[in-house]
C-alpha positions in Angstrom: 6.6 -13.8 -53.6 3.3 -14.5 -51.4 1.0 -17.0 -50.7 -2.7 -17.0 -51.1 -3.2 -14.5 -48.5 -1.5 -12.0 -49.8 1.2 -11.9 -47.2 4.6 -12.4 -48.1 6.1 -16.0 -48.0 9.8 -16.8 -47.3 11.3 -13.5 -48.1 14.2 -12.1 -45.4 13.6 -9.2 -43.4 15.7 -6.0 -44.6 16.8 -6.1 -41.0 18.0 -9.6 -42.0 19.6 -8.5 -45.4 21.9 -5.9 -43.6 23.4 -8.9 -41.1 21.8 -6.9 -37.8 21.3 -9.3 -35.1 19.4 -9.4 -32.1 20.7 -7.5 -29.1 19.4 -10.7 -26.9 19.6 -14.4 -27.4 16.1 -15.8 -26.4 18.1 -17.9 -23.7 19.2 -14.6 -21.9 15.2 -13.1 -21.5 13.4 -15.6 -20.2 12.8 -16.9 -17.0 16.4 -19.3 -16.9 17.8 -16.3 -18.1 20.8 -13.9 -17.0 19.9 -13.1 -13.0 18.4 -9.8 -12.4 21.3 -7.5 -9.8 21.3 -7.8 -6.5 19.2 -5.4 -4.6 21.2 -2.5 -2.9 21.6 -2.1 0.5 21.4 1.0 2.2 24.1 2.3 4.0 24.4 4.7 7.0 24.7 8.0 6.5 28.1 9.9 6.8 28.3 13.4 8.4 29.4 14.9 5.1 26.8 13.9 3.1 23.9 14.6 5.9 25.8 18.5 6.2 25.2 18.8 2.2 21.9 17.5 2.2 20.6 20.2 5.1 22.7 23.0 3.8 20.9 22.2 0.0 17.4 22.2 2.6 18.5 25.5 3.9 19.6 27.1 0.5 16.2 26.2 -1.1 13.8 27.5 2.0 16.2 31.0 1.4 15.5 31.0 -2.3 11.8 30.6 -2.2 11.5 33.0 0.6 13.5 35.7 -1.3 11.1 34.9 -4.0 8.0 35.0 -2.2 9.6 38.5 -0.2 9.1 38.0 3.4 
């Protein structure tokens, strides 16, 4: 059924007819909604991870120089 202009009245949505809901409640995405995460901090750097980082630096710098052929 529609109205006079043509669009259709109070027919469900076949989103509606198959029982899907929303995945958010209009409570949860607006401004008094849900809090956002806390922001990360950074943390200091361990000696492991700083070793892995510089030997990944040095492995790439070897790669593209093999490549290039010096």
């Amino acid at each position: 059924m529609s109205d006079s202009s043509g669009r259709p009245g109070n027919q469900p949505d076949a989103e509606e007819e198959k029982g899907e809901q929303w995945r958010f409640e209009l409570d949860e995405v607006g401004e008094d909604g849900e809090p956002q995460r806390p922001p990360m901090e950074p943390e200091s750097v361990s000696a492991e991870n700083a070793l892995f980082i510089l030997l990944g630096a040095v492995g790439t710098v070897l790669v593209f120089w093999s490549l290039v052929g010096f």
